[in-house]
N, C-alpha and C positions, 0 to 999 in steps of 0.2 A: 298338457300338450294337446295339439290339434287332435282329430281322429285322421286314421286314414281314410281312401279315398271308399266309396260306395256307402259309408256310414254319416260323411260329413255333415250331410243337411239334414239330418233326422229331427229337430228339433220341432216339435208341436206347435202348431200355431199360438197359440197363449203364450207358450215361450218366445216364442218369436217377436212377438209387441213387445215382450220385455228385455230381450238380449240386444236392444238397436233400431234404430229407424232404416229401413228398407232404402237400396239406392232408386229401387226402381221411382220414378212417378209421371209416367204417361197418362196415370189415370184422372191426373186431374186438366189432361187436355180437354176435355169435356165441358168442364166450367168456364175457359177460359175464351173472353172473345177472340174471334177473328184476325189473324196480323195484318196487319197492312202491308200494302206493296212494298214501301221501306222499309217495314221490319222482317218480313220476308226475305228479301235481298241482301241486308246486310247483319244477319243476325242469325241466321240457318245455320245449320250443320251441327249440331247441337246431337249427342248419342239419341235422345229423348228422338229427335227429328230424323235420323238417320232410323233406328228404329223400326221407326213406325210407317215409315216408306217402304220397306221391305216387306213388315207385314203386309201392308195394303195392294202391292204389286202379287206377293202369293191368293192373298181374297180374291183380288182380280183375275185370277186364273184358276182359280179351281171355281169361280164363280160362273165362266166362259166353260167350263169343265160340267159343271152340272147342266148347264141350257143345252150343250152338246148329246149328254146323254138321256135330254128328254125328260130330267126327274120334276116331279111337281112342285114348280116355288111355291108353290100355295101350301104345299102342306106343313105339317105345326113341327116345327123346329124342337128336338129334344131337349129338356132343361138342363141347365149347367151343372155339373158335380159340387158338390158345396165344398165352398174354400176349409182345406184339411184333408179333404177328400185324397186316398191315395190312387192313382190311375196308370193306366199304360197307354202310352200314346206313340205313334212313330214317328220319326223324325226327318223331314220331307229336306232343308237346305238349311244352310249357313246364314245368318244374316252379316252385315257387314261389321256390328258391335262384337262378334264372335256368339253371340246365342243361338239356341238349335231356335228350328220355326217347327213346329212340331202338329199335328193330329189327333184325336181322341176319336174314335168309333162310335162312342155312346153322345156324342157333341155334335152340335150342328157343322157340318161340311164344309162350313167356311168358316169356322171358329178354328184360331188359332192359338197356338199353347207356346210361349217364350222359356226354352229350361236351360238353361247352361249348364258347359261340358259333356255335350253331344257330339255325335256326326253325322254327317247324313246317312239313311238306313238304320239309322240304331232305331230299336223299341226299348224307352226307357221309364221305368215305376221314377214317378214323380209326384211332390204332393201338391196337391193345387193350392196357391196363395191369395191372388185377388185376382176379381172377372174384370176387364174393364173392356162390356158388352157394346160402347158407342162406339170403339173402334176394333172389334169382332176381335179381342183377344185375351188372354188371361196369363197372367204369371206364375211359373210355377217352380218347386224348387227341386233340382236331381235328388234322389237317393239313388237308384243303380242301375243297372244294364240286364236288361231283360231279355235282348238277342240282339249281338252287337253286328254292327254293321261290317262288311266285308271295308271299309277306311279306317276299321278301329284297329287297335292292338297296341291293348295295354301294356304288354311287357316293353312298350317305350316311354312308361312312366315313369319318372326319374324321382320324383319329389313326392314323400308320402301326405302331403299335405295338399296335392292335387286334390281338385274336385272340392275343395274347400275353401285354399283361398282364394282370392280376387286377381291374382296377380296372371296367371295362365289361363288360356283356355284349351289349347292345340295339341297337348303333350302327347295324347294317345294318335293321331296323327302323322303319316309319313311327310319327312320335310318337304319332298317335291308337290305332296298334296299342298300341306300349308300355304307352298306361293302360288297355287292357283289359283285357290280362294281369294288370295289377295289380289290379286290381279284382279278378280271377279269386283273387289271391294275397289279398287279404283274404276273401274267400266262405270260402274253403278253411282260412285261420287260425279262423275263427269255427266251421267247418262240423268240423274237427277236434281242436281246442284248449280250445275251450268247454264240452265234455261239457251242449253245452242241447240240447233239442231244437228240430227246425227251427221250428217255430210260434213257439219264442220269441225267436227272430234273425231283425230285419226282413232286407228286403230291404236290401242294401250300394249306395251311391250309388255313382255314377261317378266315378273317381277326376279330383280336381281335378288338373291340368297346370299345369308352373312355365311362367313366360312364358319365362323364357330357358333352352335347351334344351343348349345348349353357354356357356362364357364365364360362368357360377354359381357355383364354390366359390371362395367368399372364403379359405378354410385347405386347405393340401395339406401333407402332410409326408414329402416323399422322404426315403431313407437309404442309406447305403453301410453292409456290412460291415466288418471289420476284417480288418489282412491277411493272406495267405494262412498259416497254419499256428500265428494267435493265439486260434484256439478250445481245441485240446489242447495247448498253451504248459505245459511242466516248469516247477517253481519253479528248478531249477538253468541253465535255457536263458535265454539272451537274448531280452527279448521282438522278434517281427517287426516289420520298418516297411515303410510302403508303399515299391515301389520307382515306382511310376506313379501317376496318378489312379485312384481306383475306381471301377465303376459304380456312379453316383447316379440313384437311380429307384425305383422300385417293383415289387415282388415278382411272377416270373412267374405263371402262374395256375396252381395245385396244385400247386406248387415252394417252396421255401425260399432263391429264385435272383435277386437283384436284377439287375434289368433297367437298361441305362443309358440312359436318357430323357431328351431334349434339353427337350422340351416335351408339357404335359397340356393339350388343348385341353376341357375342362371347366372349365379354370381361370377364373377373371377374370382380365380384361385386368391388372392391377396385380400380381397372384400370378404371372403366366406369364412378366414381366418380373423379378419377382423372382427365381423359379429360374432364368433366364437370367443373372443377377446373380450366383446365388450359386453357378452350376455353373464362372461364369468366375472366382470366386473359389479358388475349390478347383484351379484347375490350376497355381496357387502355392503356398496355402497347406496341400494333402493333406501336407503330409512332417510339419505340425506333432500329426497323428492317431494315436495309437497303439491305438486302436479304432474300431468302428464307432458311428456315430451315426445320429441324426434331425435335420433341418433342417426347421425351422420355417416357416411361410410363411403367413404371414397380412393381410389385406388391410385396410388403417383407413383413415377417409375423416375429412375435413377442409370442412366446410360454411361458403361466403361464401354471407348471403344479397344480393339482389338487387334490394330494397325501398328503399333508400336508408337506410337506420338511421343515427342521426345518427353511433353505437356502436361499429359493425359494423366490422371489418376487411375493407377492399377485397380479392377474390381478386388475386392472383397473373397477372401480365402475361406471367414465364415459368416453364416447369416444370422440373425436372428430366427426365433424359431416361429414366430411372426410375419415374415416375408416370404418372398419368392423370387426364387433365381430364372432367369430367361435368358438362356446362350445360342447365341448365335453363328454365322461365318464371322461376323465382324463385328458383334458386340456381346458384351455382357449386358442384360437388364436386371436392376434388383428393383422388385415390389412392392410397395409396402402401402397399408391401409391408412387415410388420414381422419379423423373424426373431430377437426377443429375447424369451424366454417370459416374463418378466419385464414388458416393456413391456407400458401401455396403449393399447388399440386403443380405436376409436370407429365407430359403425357407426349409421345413421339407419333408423327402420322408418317411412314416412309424416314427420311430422313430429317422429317420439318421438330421442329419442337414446341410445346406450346404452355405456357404456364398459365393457370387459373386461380382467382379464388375456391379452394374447394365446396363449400356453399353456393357458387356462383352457378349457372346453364353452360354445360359443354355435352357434346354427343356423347350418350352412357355406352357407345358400342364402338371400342375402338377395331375392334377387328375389321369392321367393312368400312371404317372411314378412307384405306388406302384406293380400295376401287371406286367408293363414291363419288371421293373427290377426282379421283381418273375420268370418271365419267362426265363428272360437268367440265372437265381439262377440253376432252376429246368432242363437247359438244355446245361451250361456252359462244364461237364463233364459226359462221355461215360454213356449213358444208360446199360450195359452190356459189361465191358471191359474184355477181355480174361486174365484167370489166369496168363499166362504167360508175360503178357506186364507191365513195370515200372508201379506205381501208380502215376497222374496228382498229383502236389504238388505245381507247381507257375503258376502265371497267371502274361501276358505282357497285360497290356492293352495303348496301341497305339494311336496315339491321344485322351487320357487321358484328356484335359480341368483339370478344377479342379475336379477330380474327382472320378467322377458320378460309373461309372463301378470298379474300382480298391477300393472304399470306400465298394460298398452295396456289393463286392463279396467276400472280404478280409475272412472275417469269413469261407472261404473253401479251403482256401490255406495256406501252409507253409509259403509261402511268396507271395507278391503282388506290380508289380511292372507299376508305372503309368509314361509311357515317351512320351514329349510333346515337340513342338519347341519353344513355348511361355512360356518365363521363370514366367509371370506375372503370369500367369495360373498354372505352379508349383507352385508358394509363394499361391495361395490358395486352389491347393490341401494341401501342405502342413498341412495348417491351419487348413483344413475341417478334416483331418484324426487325428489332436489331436482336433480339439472339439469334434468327437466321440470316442473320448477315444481309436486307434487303435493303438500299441506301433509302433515304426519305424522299430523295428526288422521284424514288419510283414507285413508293408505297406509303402513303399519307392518311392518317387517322382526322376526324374531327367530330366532334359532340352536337350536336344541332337540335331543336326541340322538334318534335313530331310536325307543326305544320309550316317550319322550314327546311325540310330534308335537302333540297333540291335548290336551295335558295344558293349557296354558294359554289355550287358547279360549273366551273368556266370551258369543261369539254364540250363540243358540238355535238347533239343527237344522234349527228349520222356517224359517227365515229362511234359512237357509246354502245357496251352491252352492262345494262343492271342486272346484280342477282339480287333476289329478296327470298331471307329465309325467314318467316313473321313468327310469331308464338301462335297458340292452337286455334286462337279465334281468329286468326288471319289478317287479313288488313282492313282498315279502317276507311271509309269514305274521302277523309281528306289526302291521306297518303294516296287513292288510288288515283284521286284528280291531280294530284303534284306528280303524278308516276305518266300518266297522258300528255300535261300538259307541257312536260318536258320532253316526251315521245321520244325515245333510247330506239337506237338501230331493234338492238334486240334484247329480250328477257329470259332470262331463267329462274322460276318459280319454285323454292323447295320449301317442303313444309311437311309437319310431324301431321297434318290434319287434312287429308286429301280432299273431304266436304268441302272445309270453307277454302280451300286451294280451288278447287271447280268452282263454285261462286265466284269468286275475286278471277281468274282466267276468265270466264262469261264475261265479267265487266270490259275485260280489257281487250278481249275479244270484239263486242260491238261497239266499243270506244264511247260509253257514257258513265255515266255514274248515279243515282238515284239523287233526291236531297241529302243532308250530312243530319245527324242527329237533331240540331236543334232546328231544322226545318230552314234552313239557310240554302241562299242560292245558288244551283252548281252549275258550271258550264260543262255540256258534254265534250269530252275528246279535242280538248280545245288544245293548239298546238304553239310551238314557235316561240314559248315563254310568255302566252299572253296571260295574265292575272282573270280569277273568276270571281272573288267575292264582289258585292257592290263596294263600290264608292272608290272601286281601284281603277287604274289604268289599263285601258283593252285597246290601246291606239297598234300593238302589235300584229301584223297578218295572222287570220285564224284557218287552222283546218284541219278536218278530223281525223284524229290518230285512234288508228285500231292496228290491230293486232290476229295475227292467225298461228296455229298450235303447229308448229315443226312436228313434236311430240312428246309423249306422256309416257310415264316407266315409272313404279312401284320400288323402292327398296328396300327387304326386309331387315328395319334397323333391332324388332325386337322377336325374335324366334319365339314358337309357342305361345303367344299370345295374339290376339286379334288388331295389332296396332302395324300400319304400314306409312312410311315415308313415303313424299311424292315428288316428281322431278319432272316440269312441264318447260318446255323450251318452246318460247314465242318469239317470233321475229314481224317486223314491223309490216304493214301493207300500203306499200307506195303509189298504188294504181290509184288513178282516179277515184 
């Protein structure tokens, strides 16, 4: 089993080369040439990039910090602690990855020390791992708490495997702190990522807080490796087989090192019961594994209402000892864990219902999906739209999944329309939109490949508001030219990856786009449906479509960890 927390990272550096390859690797920014303005733009936001932005903005200020106080740049710089070394260093902010930015006394002044599971003020014994001197900073790894900061107090550690695994950073942390960090973590994606200037990045709301702050992921996916000596397995050798159980768990933190974890107290009650399920499973059935895997773990609920339906199936008198009862005013929920990627799950938002592959992308935090989705209800369409402009009447909602957006927002629109690359993922929007009883007239799915999104939308722009929820590297070049050049009344931008969420805002904010990968020709902010690639049709009137931020709001989907949701609302700019 793991250690607990202040003992986790003790491991030697020599052990270290051999227990896993390190996550970190900034260090080989150094070698690497230059990006280019393209690659720059459409490829940032990257942890490595985030990072190292953060360091370089604290150098830049304790660098203005030292000229302030006079000291001598000229004089000789004290030499680095040799990687192993153990050291005390304090711990000055947060960066936006969740790592402390940290000090060393006996180090040069502007050299900084990356340790995770800090807070700011902590002094914490850390052992030094690698210098990486070209961009004034060194990684290092916690062992403990030297004098903990007046933000710390551990006795809101939940999980004794803090400080070790990967999965948290925040646990010692009070909640209210957490969301202001995060907040901080969105200013700083918009303040670096957006290339806007400040006057046109409102102010960032305060980040919304999940009501349940432990006891939230409906999907965890622990795994074991395979065993010992089946990664460099000869085609003429025997393959290995386990001769024990392995550890099942999740990956130390900057290690390539599965941790054996009995229990994730983030989980939901039904998920935390099923790894309990499935770890006692595995102490029989590990001999039948000739590799490593992933185990599934996903939470589906089962709703009796409570109304009397003449209909209704009565819940359930007993449960499984496996599940979980949730009673309500008006309904029974029974919970139960699924571990077949295959199977359908089913999961309630309010009164919506929503069925999934359980293998498949659905939000792992149901608790705040009811206010999330309230929020983009109450901010989807113009706070105060001028007499004179069309009335918003459809909504495109863009990478669609099964769903999510195009079901809970349908009831505000004439029509609503949900388009996605993954047809599988249509087949159960489809299905989610009549199990909530929403006719097809008013909520319509279709499959379309990535550089026709937009090809078959016969609503008018000025009526139109798009949502786009993208996966973490955001959107892509040719979608943001199809997202212009069909120029939507207005946009709402959600995304698990607030970086490249500012990047892609920037763009559609100045209303251009760079070249697209293959160095292909793009027209900027070109409007009215006119086509940009060569050899097509531009006979259509052009004009530039941009875009300005209503605003930007943070919310926290994943408690105790460094990860924040972003929600930016842009409406169209009609002026000249």
């Amino acid at each position: 089993m793991a250690s607990p927390m202040n003992t986790s990272t003790s491991t030697t550096p020599a052990a270290a080369a051999t227990n896993g390859k390190r996550v970190f690797s900034q260090g080989r920014r150094a070698n690497k040439k230059q990006k280019s303005k393209r690659e720059r733009n459409m490829k940032e936001g990257s942890s490595d990039d985030v990072l190292l932005l953060d360091i370089q903005a604290l150098v830049k200020t304790r660098q203005e910090t030292q000229t302030d106080t006079q000291e001598d740049p000229s004089s000789a710089s004290p030499p680095l602690p040799e990687p192993g070394s153990e050291i005390d260093v304090e711990v000055l902010e947060l960066s936006s990855t969740g790592d402390g930015l940290a000090v060393h006394p006996g180090s040069p002044p502007t050299h900084i020390y990356v340790v995770p599971f800090v807070a700011p003020g902590d002094v914490a014994r850390v052992r030094v791992f690698r210098h990486v001197p070209a961009d004034n900073y060194s990684v290092a790894d916690f062992l403990s708490i030297t004098t903990p900061s007046p933000l710390r107090d551990d006795s809101r550690i939940r999980c004794p495997y803090f400080a070790s695994c990967s999965g948290c950073q925040f646990q010692m942390l009070d909640y209210p702190e957490q969301l202001r960090h995060k907040r901080r973590i969105v200013e700083k994606a918009f303040r670096n990522f957006s290339h806007l200037p400040p006057e046109m990045i409102p102010a960032v709301g305060d980040t919304i807080g999940s009501p349940l702050q432990y006891g939230y992921r409906t999907k965890l996916t622990p795994h074991f490796d395979g065993p010992p000596g089946s990664g460099g397995r000869r085609a003429n050798k025997p393959r290995p087989t386990f001769t024990s159980v392995p550890n099942i768990g999740f990956n130390q933190k900057g290690r390539r090192l599965v941790l054996d974890i009995e229990d994730c107290p983030i989980g939901t009650d039904a998920v935390r019961l099923g790894m309990k399920r499935e770890r006692a499973r595995m102490q029989t059935e590990f001999t039948n594994y000739k590799s490593g895997a992933t185990i599934l773990l996903r939470e589906t609920t089962k709703r009796y209402p409570k109304d009397g339906q003449a209909d209704a199936e009565p819940p359930p008198t007993e449960i499984p000892d496996d599940a979980v009862r949730v009673e309500t005013d008006h309904h029974v929920d029974i919970k139960t864990c699924v571990t077949d990627n295959k199977a359908t799950t089913s999961e309630y938002i309010d009164s919506y219902i929503f069925t999934n592959p359980a293998g498949s992308f659905f939000q792992n935090n149901n608790s705040i999906l009811p206010p999330f989705t309230d929020y983009i209800r109450q901010h989807i369409l113009p706070p105060s739209p001028p007499s004179s402009s069309r009335p918003i009447k459809h909504l495109i909602d863009a990478y669609s999944g099964s769903g999510l957006f195009t079901i809970t927002l349908s009831g505000l629109f004439a029509s609503s329309t949900g388009i996605d690359i993954a047809a599988d993922s249509i087949a159960y929007a489809r299905k989610n939109a009549a199990l909530n009883r929403i006719p097809e007239s008013e909520c319509t799915f279709m499959a379309a490949d990535a550089p026709q999104l937009f090809r078959h939308v016969t609503s008018h722009p000025d009526e139109t508001v798009v949502v786009i929820d993208p996966p973490r590297k955001g959107c892509d070049a040719s979608f943001l030219r199809q997202l212009l050049r069909f120029g939507p009344r207005r946009v709402v931008y959600v995304s698990c990856n607030v970086h490249t969420q500012a990047r892609d805002v920037g763009v559609l904010v100045r209303g251009e786009v760079g070249r697209d990968e293959a160095g292909g020709e793009v027209v900027e902010g070109q409007g009215n449906g006119a086509e940009s690639e060569k050899g097509e049709a531009e006979d259509a009137p052009k004009k530039l479509t941009r875009y300005s931020i209503e605003s930007i709001r943070g919310f926290d989907f994943f408690p105790q960890t460094g990860h924040v949701e972003g929600v930016a609302v842009l409406s169209r700019v009609d002026d000249p």
